[in-house]
C-alpha positions in Angstrom: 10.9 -104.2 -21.5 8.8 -101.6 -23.1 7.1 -99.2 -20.4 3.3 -99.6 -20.4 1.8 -96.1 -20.6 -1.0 -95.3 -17.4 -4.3 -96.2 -18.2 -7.0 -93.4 -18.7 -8.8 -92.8 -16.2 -11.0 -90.0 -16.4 -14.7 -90.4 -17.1 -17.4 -88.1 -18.0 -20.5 -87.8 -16.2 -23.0 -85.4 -18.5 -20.6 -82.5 -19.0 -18.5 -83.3 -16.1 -15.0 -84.6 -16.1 -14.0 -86.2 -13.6 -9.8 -87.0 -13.5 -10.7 -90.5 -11.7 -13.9 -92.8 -11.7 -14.3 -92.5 -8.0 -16.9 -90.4 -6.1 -17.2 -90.1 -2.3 -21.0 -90.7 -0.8 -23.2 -87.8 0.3 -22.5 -87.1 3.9 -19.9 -90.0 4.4 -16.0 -87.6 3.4 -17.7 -84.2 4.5 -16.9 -81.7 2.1 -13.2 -83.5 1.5 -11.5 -80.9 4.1 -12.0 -83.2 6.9 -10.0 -85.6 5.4 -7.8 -83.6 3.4 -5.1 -84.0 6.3 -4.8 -87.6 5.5 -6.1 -88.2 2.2 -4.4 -86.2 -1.4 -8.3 -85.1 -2.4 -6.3 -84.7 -6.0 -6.5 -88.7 -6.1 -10.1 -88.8 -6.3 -12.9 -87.8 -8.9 -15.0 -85.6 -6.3 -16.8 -85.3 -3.4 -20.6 -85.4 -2.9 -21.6 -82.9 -0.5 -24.5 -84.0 2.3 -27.6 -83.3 1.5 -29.1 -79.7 1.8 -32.8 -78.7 1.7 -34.8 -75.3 1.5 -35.1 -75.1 5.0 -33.1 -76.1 8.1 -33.3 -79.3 9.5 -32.8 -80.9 12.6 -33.2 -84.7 11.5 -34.4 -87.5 13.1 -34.1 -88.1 17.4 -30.7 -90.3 18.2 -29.7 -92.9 18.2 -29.2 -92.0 14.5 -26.7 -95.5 13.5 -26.4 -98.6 14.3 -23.5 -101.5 13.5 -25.6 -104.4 11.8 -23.6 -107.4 10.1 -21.5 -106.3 6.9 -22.9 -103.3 7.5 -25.0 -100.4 9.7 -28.4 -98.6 9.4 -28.8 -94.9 9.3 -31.7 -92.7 10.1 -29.8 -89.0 9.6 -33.4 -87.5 8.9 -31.0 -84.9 6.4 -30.3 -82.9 9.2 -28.9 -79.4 7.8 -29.1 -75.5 8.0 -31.0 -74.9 5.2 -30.0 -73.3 1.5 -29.6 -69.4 3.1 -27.5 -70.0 5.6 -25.2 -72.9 3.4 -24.6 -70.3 0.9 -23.5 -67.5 3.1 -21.5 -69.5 5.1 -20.5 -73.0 3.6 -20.5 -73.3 -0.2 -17.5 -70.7 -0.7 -15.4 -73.1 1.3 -15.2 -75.6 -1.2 -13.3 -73.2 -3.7 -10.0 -74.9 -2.7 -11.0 -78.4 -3.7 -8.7 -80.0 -6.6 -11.2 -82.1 -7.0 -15.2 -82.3 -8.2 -17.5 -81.1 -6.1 -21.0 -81.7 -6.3 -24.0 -80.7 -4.8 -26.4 -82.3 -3.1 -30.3 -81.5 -3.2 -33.3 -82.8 -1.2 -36.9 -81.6 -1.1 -40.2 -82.3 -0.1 -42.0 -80.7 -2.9 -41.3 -80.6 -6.6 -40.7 -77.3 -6.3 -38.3 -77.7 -3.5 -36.1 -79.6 -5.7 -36.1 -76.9 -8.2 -35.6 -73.9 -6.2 -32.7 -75.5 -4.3 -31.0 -76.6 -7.5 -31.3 -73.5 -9.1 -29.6 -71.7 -6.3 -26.6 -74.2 -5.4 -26.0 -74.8 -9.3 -25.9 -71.2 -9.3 -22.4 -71.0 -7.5 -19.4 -71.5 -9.5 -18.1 -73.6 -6.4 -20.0 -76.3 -7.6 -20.1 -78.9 -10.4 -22.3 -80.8 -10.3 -25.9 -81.6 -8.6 -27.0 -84.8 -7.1 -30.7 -85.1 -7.1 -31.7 -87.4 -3.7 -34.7 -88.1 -4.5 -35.2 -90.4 -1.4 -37.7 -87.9 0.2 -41.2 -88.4 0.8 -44.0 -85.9 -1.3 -45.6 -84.1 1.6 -48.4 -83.3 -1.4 -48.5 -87.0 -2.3 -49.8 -88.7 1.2 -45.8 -88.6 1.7 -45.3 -91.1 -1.2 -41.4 -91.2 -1.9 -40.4 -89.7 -5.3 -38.1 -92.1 -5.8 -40.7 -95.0 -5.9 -43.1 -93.6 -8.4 -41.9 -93.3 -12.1 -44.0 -90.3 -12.7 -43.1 -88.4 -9.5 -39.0 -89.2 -10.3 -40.1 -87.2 -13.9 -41.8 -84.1 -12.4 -39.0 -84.0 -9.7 -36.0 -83.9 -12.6 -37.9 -82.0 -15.0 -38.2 -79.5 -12.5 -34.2 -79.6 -11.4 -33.3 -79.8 -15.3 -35.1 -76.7 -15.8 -33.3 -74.8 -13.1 -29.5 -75.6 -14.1 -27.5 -76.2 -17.3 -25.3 -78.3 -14.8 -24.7 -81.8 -14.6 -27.6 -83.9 -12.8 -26.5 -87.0 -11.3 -30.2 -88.3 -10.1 -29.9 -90.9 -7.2 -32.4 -94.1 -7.1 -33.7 -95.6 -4.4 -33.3 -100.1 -4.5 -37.0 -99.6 -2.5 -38.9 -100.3 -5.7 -39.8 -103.1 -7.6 -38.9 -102.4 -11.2 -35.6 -99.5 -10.8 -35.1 -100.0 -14.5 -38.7 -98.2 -15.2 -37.7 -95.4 -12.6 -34.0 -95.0 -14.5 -35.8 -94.7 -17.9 -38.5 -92.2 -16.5 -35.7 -90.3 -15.1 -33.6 -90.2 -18.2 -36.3 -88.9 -20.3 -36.9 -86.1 -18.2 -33.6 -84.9 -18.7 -30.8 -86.5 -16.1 -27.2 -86.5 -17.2 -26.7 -89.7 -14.9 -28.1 -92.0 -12.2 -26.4 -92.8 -8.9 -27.6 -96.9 -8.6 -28.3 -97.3 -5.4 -28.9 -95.4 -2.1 -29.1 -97.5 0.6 -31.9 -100.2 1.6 -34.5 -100.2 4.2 -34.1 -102.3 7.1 -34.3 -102.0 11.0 -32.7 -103.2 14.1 -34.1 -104.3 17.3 -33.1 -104.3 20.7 -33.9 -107.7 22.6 -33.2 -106.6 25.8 -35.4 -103.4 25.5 -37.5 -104.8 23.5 -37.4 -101.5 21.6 -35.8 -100.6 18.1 -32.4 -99.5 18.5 -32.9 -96.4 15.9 -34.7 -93.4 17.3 -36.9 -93.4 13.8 -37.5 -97.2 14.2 -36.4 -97.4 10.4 -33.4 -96.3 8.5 -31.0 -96.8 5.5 -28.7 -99.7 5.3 -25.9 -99.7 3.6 -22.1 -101.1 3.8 -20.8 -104.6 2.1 -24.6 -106.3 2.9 -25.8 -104.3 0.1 -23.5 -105.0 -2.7 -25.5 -107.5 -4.8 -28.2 -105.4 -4.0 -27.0 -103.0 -5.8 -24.8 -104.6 -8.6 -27.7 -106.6 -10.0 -29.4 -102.6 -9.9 -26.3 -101.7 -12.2 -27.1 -104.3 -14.1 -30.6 -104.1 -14.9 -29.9 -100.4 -15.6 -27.7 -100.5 -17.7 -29.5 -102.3 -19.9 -32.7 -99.6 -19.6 -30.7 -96.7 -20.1 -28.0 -94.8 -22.2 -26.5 -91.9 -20.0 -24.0 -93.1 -17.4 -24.3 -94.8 -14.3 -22.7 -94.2 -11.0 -22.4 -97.7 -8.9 -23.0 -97.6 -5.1 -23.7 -99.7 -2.5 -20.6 -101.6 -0.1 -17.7 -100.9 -2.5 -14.4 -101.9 0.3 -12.4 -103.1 -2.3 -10.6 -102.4 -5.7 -12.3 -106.0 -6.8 -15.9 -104.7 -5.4 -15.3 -101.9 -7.5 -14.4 -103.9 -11.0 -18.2 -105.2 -10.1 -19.5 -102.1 -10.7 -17.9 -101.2 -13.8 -18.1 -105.1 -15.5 -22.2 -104.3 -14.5 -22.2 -101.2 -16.4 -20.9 -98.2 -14.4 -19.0 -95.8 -15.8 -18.0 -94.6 -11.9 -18.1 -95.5 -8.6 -19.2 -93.9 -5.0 -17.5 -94.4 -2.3 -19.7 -94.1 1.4 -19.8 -96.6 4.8 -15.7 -97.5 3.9 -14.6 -93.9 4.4 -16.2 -94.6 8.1 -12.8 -97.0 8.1 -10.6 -95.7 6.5 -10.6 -92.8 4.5 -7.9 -93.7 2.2 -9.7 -97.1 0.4 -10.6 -94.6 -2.6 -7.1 -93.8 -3.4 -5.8 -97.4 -2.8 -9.0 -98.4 -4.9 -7.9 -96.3 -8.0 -4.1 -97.6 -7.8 -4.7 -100.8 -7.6 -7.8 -100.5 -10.5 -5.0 -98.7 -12.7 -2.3 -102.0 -11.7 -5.5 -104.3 -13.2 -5.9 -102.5 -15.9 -1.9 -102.6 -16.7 -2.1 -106.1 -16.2 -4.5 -106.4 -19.1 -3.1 -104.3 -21.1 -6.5 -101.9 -20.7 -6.2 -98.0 -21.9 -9.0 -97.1 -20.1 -11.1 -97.4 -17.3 -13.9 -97.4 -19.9 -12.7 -100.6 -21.2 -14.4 -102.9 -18.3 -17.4 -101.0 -18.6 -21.0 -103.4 -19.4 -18.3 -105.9 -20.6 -19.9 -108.4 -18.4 -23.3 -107.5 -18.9 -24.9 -108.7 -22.5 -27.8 -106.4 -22.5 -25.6 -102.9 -21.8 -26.6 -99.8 -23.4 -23.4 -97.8 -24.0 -23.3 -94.3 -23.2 -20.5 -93.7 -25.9 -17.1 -93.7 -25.9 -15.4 -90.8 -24.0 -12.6 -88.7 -25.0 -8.9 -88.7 -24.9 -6.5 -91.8 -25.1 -4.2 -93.8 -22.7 -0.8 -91.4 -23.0 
């Protein structure tokens, strides 16, 4: 029996190559060292580091999470130490990683976003910048950048200007029309779109009669998402030509294909590495024994193949040997 050679799969994100499709969510692996122990960080494309801001944060009051069904809600506040003090003591720890590591910027103020890029793309420790763009404009009656089409385009003009780096920019699923957001963002110059971070919702106590998050509101995310955020694949993929990273409940090699079939050219990882932090390497063996099955070279093969309207964002380099 001839010996099926591995399937490819590397993708490319702007000018970032990653050796596998598979990212880990901002603030849910660390910065891969706390699970390096368990996990071969080799096995996966790259980490996405929690979010940092110009100045130190000390987030939202606790109880910051709460289990929900399929799921849990998060209200983090992006508690962090600021941009000084995570370059002089943070950022040159990630030196070590074999994998991608990419950085991960909030702000409150256009110019936030840009000052904080510039300095953390600055550092040769990173690859990459993720533009969370979940924040509220403190100059904009706290309107959130991700909702407004032309407040996503200032934001990522801004970061573009400040780095030759790849930006991954992340949408928010809080809007009605994400494909108008993607294409707004595009134009201003991102290199990719991370589709979706996580959905409001909110929990309630019934025997306090109280919400059980300390900010009455936060994220949720985990496997109650997922169609959520495969149908925001979908629909952007058809807006848009630069790739997409899919998000939202992945658990399983099959809620992965999802992702790709709907037009991703990657994945990220976040709520299942609460679990177990080994899913994305059992995620990318088993994705390599389906594409072996279907005599697939690539992972690039299953990408936007179920999705009529896709806008391809070209084939990447390399072959199947």
């Amino acid at each position: 029996m001839k010996h099926l050679a591995a399937p490819l799969m590397r993708t490319k994100l702007g000018n970032l190559e990653l050796a596998y499709p598979t990212l880990m969510g901002s603030g849910c692996y660390g910065s891969g060292e706390e699970y390096a122990p368990f996990v071969d960080l080799a096995k996966i494309g790259g980490v996405v580091l929690k979010s940092v801001t110009r100045h130190p944060r000390l987030g939202n009051p606790t109880p910051r999470l709460v289990q929900t069904p399929g799921g849990m809600l998060n209200a983090i506040g992006l508690q962090n130490p600021g941009i000084d003090f995570y370059l002089e003591h943070e950022v040159r720890k990630f030196a070590e990683r074999p994998c991608a590591v990419i950085g991960s910027v909030a702000g409150f103020s256009v110019d936030d976003y840009a000052y904080v890029t510039e300095r953390l793309a600055a550092r040769d420790e990173i690859d990459a910048i993720e533009v969370n763009i979940s924040c509220p404009n403190v100059a904009s009656e706290g309107e959130t950048f991700a909702c407004d089409p032309g407040l996503t385009a200032q934001v990522v003009r801004a970061a573009r200007a400040a780095t030759a780096k790849t930006l991954i920019v992340k949408l928010s699923p809080n809007v009605t029309d994400i494909a108008a957001i993607a294409r707004e963002a595009e134009a201003a110059g991102a290199d990719a779109l991370a589709v979706v971070n996580t959905v409001r919702g909110m929990s309630i106590d019934v025997d306090r009669w109280a919400p059980r998050l300390g900010n009455v509101t936060g994220g949720l995310s985990g496997p109650a998402i997922r169609p959520i955020a495969v149908l925001a694949v979908y629909e952007v993929a058809r807006a848009v030509s630069i790739p997409i990273v899919g998000q939202g409940g992945i658990e399983t090699v099959r809620d992965a294909l999802e992702f790709f079939l709907a037009g991703a050219s990657a994945i990220s990882i976040g709520t299942a590495n609460f679990t177990d932090p080994r899913i994305p390497v059992r995620i990318v063996s088993e994705l390599e024994d389906y594409l072996r099955a279907r005599a697939l070279g690539s992972v690039h093969d299953l990408v936007g193949k179920a999705n009529v309207g896709f806008r391809s964002p070209g084939e990447y380099e390399g072959d199947a040997g």
